[in-house]
C-alpha positions as CSV (number, residue, x, y, z in Angstrom):
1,X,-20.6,-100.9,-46.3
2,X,-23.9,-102.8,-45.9
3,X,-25.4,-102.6,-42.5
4,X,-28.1,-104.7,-40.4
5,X,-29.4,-103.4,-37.0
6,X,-30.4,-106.5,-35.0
7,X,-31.1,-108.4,-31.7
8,X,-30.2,-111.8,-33.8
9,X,-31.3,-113.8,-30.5
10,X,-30.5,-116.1,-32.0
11,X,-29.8,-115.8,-35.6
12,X,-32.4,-118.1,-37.6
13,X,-33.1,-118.5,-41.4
14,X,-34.7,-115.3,-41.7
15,X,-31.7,-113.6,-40.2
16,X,-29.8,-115.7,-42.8
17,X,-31.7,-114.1,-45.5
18,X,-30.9,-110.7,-44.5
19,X,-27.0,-111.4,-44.6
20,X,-27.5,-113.4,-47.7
21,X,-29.2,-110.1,-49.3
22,X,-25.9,-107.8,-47.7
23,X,-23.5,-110.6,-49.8
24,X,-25.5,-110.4,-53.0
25,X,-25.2,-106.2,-52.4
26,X,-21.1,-106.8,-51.3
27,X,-20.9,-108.8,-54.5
28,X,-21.8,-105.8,-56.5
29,X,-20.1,-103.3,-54.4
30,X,-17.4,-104.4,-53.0
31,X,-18.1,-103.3,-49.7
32,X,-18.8,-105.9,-46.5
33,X,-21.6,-106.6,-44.7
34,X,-21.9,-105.4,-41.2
35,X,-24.2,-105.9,-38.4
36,X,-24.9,-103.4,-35.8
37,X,-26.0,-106.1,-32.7
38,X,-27.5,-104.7,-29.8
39,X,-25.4,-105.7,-26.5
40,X,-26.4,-105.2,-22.9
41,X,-30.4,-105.2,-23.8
42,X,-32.1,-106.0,-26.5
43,X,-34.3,-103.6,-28.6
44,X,-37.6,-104.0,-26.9
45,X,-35.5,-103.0,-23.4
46,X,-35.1,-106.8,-22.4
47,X,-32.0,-109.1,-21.0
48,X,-31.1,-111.7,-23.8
49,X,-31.3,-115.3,-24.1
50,X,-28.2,-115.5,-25.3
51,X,-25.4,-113.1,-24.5
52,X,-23.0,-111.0,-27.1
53,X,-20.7,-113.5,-27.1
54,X,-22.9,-116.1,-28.8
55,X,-25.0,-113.8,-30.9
56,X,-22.1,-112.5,-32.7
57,X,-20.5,-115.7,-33.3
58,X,-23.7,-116.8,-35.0
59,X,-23.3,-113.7,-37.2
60,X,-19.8,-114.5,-38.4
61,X,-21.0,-118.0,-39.0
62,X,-24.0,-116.9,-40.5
63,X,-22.3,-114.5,-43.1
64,X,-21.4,-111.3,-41.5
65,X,-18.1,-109.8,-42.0
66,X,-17.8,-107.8,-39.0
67,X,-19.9,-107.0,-36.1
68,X,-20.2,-103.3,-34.2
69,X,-21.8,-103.8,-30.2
70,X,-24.8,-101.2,-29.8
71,X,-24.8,-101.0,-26.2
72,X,-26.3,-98.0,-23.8
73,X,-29.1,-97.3,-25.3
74,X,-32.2,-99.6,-24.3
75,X,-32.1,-99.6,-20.4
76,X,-32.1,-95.8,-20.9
77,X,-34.1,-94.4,-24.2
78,X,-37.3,-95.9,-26.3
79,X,-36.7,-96.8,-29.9
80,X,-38.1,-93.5,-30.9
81,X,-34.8,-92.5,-29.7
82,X,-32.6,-95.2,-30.5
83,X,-33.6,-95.2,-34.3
84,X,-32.2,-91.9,-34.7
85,X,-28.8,-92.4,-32.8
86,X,-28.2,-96.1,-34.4
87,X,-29.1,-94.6,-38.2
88,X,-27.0,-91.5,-37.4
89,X,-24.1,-94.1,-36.3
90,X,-24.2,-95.9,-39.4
91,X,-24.4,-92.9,-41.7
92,X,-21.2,-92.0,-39.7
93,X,-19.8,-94.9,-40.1
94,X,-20.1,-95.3,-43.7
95,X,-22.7,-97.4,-44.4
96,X,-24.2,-97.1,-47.8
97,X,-27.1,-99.8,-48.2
98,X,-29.7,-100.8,-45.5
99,X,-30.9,-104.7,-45.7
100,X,-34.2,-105.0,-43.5
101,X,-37.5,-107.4,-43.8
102,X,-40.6,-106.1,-43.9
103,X,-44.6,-107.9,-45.0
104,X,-45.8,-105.2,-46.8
105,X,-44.2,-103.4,-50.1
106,X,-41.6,-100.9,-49.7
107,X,-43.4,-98.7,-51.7
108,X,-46.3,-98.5,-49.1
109,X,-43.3,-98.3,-46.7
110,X,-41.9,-95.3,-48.7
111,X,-45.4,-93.7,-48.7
112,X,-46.3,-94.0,-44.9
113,X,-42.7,-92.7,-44.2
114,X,-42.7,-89.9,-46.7
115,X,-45.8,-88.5,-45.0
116,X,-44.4,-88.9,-41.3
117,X,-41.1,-87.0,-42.6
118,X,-42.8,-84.6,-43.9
119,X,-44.7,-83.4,-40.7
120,X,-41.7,-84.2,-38.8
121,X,-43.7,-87.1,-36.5
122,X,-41.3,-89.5,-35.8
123,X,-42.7,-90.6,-32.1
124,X,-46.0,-91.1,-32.8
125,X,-46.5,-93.6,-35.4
126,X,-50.1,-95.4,-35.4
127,X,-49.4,-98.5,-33.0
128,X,-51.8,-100.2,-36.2
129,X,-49.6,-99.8,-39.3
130,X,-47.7,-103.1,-40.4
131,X,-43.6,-103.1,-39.8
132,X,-44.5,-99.4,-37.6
133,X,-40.7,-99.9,-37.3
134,X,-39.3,-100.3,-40.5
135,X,-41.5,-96.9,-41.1
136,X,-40.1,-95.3,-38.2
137,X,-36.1,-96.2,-40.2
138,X,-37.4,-94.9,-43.8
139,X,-38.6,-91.6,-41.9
140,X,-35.6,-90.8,-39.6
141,X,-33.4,-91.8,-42.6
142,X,-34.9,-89.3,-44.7
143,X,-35.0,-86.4,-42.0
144,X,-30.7,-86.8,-41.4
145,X,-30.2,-86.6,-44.7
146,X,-30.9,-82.7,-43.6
147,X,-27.5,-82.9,-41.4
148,X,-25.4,-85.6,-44.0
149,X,-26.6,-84.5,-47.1
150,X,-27.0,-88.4,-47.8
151,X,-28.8,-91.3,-46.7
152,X,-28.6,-95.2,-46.6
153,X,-30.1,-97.0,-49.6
154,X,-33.1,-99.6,-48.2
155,X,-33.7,-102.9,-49.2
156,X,-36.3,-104.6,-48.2
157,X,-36.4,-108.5,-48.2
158,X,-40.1,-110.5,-47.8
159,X,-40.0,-111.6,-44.4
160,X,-39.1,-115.5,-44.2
161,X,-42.3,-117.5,-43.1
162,X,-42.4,-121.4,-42.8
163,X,-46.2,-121.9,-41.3
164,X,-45.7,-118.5,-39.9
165,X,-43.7,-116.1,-39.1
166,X,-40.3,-117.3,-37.5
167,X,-40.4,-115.3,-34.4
168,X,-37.3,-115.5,-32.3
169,X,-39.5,-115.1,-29.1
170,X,-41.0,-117.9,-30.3
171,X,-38.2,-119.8,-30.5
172,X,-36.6,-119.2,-27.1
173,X,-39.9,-120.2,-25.8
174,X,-39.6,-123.5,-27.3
175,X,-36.4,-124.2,-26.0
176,X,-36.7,-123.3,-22.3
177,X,-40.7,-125.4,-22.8
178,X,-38.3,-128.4,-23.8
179,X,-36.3,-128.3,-20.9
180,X,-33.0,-126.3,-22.8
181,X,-33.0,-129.1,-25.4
182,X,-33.9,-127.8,-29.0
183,X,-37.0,-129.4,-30.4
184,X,-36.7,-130.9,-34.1
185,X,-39.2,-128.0,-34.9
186,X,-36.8,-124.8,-33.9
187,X,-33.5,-126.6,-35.4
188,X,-36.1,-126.5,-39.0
189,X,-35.5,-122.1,-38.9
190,X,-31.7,-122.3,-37.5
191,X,-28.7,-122.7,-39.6
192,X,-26.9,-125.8,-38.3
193,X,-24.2,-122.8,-36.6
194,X,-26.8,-121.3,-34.8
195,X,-27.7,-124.9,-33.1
196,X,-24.3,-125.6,-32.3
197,X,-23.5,-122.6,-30.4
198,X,-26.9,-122.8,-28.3
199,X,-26.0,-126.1,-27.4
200,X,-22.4,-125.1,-26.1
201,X,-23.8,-122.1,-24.6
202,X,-26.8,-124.2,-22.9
203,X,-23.8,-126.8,-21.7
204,X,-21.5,-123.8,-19.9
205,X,-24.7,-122.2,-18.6
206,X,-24.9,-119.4,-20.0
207,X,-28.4,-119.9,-21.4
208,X,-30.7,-117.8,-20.6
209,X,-29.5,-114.5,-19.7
210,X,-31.5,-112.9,-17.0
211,X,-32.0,-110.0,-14.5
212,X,-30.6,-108.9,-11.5
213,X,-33.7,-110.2,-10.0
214,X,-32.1,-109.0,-6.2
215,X,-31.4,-105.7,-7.1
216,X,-34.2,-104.8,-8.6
217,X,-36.3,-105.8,-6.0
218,X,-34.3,-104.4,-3.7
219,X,-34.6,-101.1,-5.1
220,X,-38.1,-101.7,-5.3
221,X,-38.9,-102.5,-1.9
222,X,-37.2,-100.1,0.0
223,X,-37.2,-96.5,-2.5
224,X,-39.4,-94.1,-1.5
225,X,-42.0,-92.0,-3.8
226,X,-39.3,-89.2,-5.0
227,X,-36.7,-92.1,-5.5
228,X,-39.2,-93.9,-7.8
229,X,-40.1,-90.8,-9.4
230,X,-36.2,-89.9,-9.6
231,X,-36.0,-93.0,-11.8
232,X,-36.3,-92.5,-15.5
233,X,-39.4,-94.2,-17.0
234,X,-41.3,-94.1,-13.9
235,X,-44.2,-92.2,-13.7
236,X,-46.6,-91.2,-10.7
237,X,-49.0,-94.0,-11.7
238,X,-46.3,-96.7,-11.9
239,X,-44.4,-95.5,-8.4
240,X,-47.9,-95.6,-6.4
241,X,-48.7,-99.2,-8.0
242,X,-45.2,-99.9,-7.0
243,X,-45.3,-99.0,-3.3
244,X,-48.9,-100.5,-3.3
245,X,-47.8,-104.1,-4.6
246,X,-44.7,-104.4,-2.2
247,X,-43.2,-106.7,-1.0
248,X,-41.6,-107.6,-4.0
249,X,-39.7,-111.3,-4.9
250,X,-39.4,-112.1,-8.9
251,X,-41.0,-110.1,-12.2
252,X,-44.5,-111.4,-12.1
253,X,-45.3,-109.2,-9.4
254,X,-43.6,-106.6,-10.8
255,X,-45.3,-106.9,-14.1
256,X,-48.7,-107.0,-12.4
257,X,-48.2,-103.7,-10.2
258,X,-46.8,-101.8,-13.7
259,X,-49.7,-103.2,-15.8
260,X,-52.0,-101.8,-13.3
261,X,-50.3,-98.7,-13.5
262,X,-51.3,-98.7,-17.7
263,X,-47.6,-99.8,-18.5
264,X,-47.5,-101.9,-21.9
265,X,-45.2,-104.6,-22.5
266,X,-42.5,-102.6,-24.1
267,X,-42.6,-99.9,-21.5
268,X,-42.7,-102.0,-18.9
269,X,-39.6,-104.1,-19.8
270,X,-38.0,-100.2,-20.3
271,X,-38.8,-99.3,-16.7
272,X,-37.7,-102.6,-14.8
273,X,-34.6,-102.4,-17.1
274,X,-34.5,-98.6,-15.9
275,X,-34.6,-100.0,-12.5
276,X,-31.9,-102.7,-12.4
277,X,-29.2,-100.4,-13.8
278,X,-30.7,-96.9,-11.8
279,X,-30.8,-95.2,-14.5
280,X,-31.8,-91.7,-13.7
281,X,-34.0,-89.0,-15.5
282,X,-31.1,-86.6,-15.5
283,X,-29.2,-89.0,-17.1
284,X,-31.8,-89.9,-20.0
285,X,-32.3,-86.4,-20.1
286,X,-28.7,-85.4,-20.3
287,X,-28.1,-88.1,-23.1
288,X,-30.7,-86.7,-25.5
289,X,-29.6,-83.2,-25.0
290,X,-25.7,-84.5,-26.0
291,X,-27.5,-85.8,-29.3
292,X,-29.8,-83.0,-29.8
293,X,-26.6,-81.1,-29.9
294,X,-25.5,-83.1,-32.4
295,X,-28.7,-82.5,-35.0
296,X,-29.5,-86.3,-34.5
297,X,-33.0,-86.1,-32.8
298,X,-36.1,-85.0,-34.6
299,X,-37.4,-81.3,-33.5
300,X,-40.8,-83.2,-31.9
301,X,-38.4,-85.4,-29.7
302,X,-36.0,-82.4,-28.4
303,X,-36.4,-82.1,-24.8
304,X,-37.6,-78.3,-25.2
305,X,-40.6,-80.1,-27.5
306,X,-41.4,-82.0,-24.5
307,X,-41.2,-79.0,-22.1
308,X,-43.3,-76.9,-24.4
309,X,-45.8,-80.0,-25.0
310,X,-46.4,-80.1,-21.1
311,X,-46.9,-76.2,-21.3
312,X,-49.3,-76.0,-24.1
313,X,-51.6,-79.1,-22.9
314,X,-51.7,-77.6,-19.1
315,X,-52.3,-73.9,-20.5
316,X,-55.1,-75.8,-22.7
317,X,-56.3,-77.4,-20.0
318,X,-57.1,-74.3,-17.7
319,X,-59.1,-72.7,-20.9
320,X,-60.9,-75.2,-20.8
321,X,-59.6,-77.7,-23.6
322,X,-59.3,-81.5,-23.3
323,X,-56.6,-82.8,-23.1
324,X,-56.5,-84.9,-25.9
325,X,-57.9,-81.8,-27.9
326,X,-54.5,-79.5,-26.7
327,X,-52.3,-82.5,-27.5
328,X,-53.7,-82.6,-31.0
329,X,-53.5,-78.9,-31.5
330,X,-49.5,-79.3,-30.1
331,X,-48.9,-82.0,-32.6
332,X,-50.5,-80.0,-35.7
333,X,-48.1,-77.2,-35.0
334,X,-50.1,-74.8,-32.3
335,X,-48.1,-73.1,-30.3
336,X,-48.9,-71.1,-27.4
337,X,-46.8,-68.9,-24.8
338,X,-43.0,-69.5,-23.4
339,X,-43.0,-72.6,-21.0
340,X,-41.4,-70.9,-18.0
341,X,-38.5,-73.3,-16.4
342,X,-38.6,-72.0,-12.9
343,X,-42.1,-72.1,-10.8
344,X,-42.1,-70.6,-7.0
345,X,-44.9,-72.9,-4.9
346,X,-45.9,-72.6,-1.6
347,X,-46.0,-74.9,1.3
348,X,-48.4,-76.2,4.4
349,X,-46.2,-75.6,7.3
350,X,-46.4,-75.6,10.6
351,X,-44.8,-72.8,13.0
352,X,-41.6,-75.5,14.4
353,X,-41.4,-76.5,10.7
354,X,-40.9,-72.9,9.6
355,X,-38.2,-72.1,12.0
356,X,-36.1,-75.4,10.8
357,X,-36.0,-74.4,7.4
358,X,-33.3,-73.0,5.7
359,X,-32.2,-71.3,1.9
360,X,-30.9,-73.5,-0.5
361,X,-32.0,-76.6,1.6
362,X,-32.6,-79.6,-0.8
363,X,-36.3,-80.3,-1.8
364,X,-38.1,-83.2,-3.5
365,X,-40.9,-83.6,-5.6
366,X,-43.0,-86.3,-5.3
367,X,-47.1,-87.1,-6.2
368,X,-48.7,-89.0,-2.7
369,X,-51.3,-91.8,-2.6
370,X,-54.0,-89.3,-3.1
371,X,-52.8,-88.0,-6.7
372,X,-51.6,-84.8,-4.7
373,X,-48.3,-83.0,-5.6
374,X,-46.0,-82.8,-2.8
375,X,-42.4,-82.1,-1.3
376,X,-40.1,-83.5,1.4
377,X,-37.1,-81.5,2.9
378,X,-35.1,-83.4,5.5
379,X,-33.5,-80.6,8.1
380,X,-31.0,-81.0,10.5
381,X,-33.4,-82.2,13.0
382,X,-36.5,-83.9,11.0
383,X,-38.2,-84.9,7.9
384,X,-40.6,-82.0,6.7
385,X,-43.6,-83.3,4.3
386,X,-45.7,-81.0,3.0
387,X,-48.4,-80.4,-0.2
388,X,-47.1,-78.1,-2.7
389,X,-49.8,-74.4,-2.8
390,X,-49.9,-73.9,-6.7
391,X,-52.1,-72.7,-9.8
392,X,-54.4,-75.2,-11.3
393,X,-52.5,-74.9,-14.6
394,X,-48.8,-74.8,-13.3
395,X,-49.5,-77.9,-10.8
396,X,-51.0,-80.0,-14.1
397,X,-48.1,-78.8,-16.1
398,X,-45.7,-80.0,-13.8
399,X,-47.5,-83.6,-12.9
400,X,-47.0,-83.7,-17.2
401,X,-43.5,-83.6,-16.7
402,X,-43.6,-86.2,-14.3
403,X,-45.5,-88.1,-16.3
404,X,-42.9,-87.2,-19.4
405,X,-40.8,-90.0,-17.7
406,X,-37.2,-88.4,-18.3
407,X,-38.0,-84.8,-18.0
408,X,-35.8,-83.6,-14.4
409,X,-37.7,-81.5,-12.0
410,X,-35.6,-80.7,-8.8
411,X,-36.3,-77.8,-5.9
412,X,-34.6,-76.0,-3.3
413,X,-35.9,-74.0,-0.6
414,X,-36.0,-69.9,-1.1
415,X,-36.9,-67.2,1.6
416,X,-38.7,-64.6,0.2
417,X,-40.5,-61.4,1.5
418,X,-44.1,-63.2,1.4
419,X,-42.2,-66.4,3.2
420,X,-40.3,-69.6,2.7
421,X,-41.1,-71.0,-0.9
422,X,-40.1,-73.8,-2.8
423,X,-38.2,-73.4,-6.2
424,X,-38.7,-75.7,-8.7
425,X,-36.3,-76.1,-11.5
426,X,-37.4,-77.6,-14.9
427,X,-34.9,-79.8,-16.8
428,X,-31.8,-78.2,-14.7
C-alpha cells in the first residue's frame, strides 16, 4: 500500500502530484494508493470548506484508489499527538511507502529527524525549521519502528509552486472573496474534477462548512471558571480572558479574548473546536493513556512525562531556578523526586461554612480573576467559595497542570484530625 495523510480541502495540482507519485510507486509495486483524509476537522483543528463527502470524491477523481476517514482526533489532541496515532494506523494497516511534499531535501529532512529521534523530542520541534511537520513524520516513523520492527518508506516530492506556493487556504479565500464563484486564477491549480464538485457543492449549499457558532457561544457565555477549566485546551489564562470578553456572538470575539490570553492560531482553533464538541480533559487524557498503552506515544508525550514535567519545574522553582532553566534541565533528561498524585490543601472557612461541609462532598478547582488558586463546594444549602492554603511549590505545580491543558485535577472534601481539607487527585 501507498498512503497519503491529508486535509485535501480541496484537492489542487499539488495534491495531484502526490497521487501521481503513489501511481508511479503502485506501478512498481503493485499495491494501491490510499489516502488517509481527515473527517470531522481538519489538521490544524478547523471545520472544512468542504465536507468528507466532496473531499473524497475529489480523491477518487484525482487518482486515489481508496480513501480511509481520520476522524476523532483534532477537536481533541495537537498534531504532536495525532502524528503518532495516524503513522501507527497506517503501519497497522499495511502501508509500505509514504508520498509527502516537502521545500527542502529529504536528506536535510532525514538529518533534522534523525537527531529529534534520537533524544526522543518529538513535541518540541523549533517552530523555525522548514516542513517542522514532515520532520515531526520522519521522527515518529523512526521511533515505532521500536514497537513494528518496520517503518514506512518516504518519498518526498518538491512541493508544486506556480508564482507561489498553492496554498489551499489561499484558495478557499479566493472563492468566498468572489462571492462562491471560482476565479479563472484558482481553477489554474485545480484539476477540472476538483472544480466541478465545488461548483455542485457551492449549488446544494454545502459550501463552506462552519461552526456551531450557537453552541459555542452558549457554552461560552454561561460556564463558569471550573467549567472552562474542565474543558480540554483551556487554560487559566484563556478562561479569565473568556469570562472577561463576554458576552459573546460570532468567532472574532472569541479569537480576540484567546489571543489576549497568548493563544496562537493553531491552538486557538484547538480550543474553540474543544469547545463546540465539550470535549473534556478527562477525555483527552483518557485517550492518550489508551494509546500510551498501546506503545504508540513517545516517552516525552506520556501523561506521567507531563506530570513529572510539572513536578520537576515547580520543585525547580522553589530552589530557586527559572523556569525556563528547570524546563531545560527536564527536557535534557534531569530528573528529580516522585511527583506525588494526591495533595491535601487547606481552606478559608467560615464557622456556618464548616458545619455544612461534609466527607466525600464534591470539590472544584478553579484559578480566580486575581491569579489565585481556588475551590467551590456546593452543599445542601449553599455555594461555598474558598482559596486553597498550600506550599509555594505544590500550589505552582498544580496551576502547571492546569496550564498542561488536558491533565485532570478533581478534589473531594476529607475530614481529618487537624480539620476539613480538600483532596486533590492528579490525573484520576
Amino acid at each position: 500500500m501507498i498512503g497519503i495523510s491529508a486535509d485535501f480541502d480541496p484537492v489542487h495540482n499539488g495534491h495531484v502530484k502526490l497521487i501521481e507519485k503513489g501511481r508511479e510507486i503502485a506501478k512498481n509495486t503493485g499495491g494501491e494508493v490510499v489516502i488517509y483524509l481527515n473527517k470531522d476537522y481538519s489538521a490544524n483543528h478547523a471545520p472544512f470548506f468542504a465536507n468528507y463527502e466532496a473531499r473524497r470524491e475529489m480523491a477518487i477523481k484525482a487518482g486515489a484508489d481508496r480513501v480511509v476517514p481520520i476522524e476523532g482526533m483534532h477537536h481533541r489532541l495537537t498534531l504532536a499527538y495525532t502524528v503518532p496515532i495516524r503513522i501507527a494506523m497506517m503501519i497497522e494497516d499495511g502501508v509500505v511507502d509514504y508520498v509527502d511534499a516537502a521545500n527542502v531535501s529529504t536528506k536535510k529532512i532525514q538529518k533534522y529527524a534523525s537527531s529529534f529521534a534520537k533524544r526522543g523530542i518529538f513535541s518540541g520541534i523549533p517552530r523555525n525549521l522548514p516542513n517542522r511537520n514532515v520532520i515531526r513524520w520522519f521522527a515518529v516513523n523512526e521511533f515505532l519502528y521500536k514497537k513494528y520492527k518496520r517503518k514506512m518508506k518516504f518519498h518526498i516530492i518538491p512541493e508544486l509552486k506556480m508564482g507561489g506556493k498553492i496554498s489551499g487556504r489561499e484558495i478557499r479565500a479566493k472563492i468566498i472573496e468572489n462571492n462562491f464563484k471560482i476565479p479563472g486564477e484558482v481553477k489554474k491549480v485545480l484539476p477540472e474534477s476538483t472544480v466541478k464538485i465545488i461548483e455542485k457543492e457551492i449549488k446544494n449549499g454545502n459550501i463552506p462548512g462552519k461552526r456551531n457558532i450557537e453552541r459555542i457561544t452558549k457554552r461560552l457565555n454561561t460556564y463558569s471558571r471550573p467549567n472552562l477549566l474542565n474543558i480540554a485546551h483551556i487554560n487559566a489564562n484563556a478562561a479569565d480572558a473568556i469570562i472577561k470578553g463576554r458576552q459573546y456572538r460570532n468567532e472574532d470575539q472569541i479569537w480576540a479574548s484567546l489571543r489576549m490570553a497568548g493563544y496562537g492560531p493553531v491552538l486557538t482553533r484547538l480550543a474553540i473546536s474543544s469547545v463546540e464538541q465539550d470535549v473534556s480533559r478527562k477525555e483527552v487524557f483518557e485517550l492518550i493513556k489508551t494509546y500510551q498503552a498501546e506503545e504508540i506515544i513517545p516517552p516525552d508525550q506520556t501523561v506521567e512525562s507531563v506530570i513529572e514535567r510539572a513536578w520537576f519545574v515547580a520543585s525547580g522553582i522553589d530552589k530557586g531556578i527559572k523556569s525556563s532553566d528547570a524546563h531545560e534541565m527536564f527536557r535534557k533528561g534531569k530528573r528529580g523526586s516522585k511527583f506525588p498524585d494526591t495533595i491535601d490543601a487547606g481552606m478559608h472557612l467560615r464557622t456556618f461554612e464548616v458545619e455544612d461541609l461534609e466527607d466525600g462532598m464534591d470539590a472544584l478547582l478553579y484559578v480566580d480573576k486575581h491569579d489565585m488558586l481556588r475551590c467551590q463546594i456546593r452543599t445542601k444549602t449553599r455555594k461555598i467559595k474558598s482559596p486553597l492554603k498550600l506550599p509555594a511549590k505544590h500550589a505552582t505545580y498544580l496551576r502547571l497542570l492546569i496550564d498542561s491543558h488536558f491533565i485532570p485535577l478533581t478534589a473531594s472534601i476529607i475530614e481529618k484530625k487537624e480539620g476539613m481539607r480538600v483532596r486533590i487527585f492528579i490525573g484520576k
